[in-house]
C-alpha positions, 0 to 999 in steps of 0.5 A, a space after each residue: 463692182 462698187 467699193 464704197 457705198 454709203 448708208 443714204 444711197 442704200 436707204 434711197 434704194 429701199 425707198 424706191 423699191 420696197 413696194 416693188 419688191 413686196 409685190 413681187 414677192 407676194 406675186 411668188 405665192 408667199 402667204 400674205 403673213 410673210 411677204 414683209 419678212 421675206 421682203 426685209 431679209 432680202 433687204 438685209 442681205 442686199 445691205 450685207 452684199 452691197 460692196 458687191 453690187 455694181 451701181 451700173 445695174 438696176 438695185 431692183 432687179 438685183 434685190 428681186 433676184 435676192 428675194 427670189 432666191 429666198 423663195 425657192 430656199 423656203 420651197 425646198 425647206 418646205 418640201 423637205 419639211 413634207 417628207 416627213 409622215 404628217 407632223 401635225 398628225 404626229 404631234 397630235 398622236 404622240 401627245 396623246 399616247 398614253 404610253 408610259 416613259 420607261 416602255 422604251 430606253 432611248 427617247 429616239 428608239 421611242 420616237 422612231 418606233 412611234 413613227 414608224 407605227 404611225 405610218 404602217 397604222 395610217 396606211 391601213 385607215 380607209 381614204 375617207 378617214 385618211 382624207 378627214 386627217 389630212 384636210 385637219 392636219 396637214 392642211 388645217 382646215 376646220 371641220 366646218 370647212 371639211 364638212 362642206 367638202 365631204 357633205 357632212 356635217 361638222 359634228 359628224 366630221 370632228 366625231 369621226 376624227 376623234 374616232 381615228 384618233 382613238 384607232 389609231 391611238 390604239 393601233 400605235 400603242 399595240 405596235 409598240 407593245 408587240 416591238 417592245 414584246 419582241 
């Protein structure tokens, strides 16, 4: 372990490394948008362990198992993040319900049964359609580029994903009305 270290040292350190650590963690399939943030914040917290770090060992190597840490933290958030019913299609849904305000006491009973309405109307919508939501929302893909995949067109793909929005719009609405009925 090192007691002491100074400011310089640590600053030759980035100097020497920061485009080793960048590439490394591009090289761990970080969106090219993200690398230098993750880079950085593997920075700051190699700076905020630095009394920890033994200068016997390669910083490199110690600051790439850092930013390898974070990559599979932001993994598992990301997963987490994905057990959850398609938030761009839910965000989507549920800004455009009309549903008015008072139909349900407590805002978390609404979103809960909005959610859950959501779920059992999705499971009855055909696979292609479901597929057509998925690339848009989940995958944010644009209907030219869901269009080629689906060999369609794109004015046909953006008319059939404005026609499952409104089924599914209504399939939510008359499930919260039948939970609201019983």
């Amino acid at each position: 372990m090192a007691g002491e270290f100074s400011s310089e040292k640590f600053i030759e350190y980035v100097r020497e490394n920061h485009a080793g650590l960048r590439g490394f963690v591009r090289s761990l399939g970080v969106a090219p948008m993200w690398v230098d943030d993750l880079a950085q914040e593997a920075f700051v917290i190699a700076y905020q362990r630095m009394a920890d770090f033994d200068e016997n060992r390669d910083f490199g190597a110690w600051v790439r198992g850092i930013a390898r840490n974070l990559v599979i933290n932001e993994r598992r958030k990301d997963a987490r993040r994905k057990r959850i019913l398609s938030d761009h299609l839910t965000e989507v849904l549920v800004a455009s319900s009309s549903l008015p305000e008072n139909e349900v006491e407590e805002k978390g009973d609404r979103a809960r049964a909005k959610a859950l309405a959501l779920k059992e109307c999705l499971d009855k919508v055909p696979d292609k359609s479901r597929a057509m939501l998925q690339a848009r929302y989940e995958n944010e893909q644009s209907a030219p580029d869901i269009a080629l995949q689906m060999n369609m067109s794109a004015a046909a793909i953006r008319k059939s994903l404005e026609r499952v929005r409104k089924a599914l719009r209504k399939c939510v609405q008359q499930r919260i009305g039948e939970v609201n009925a019983g």
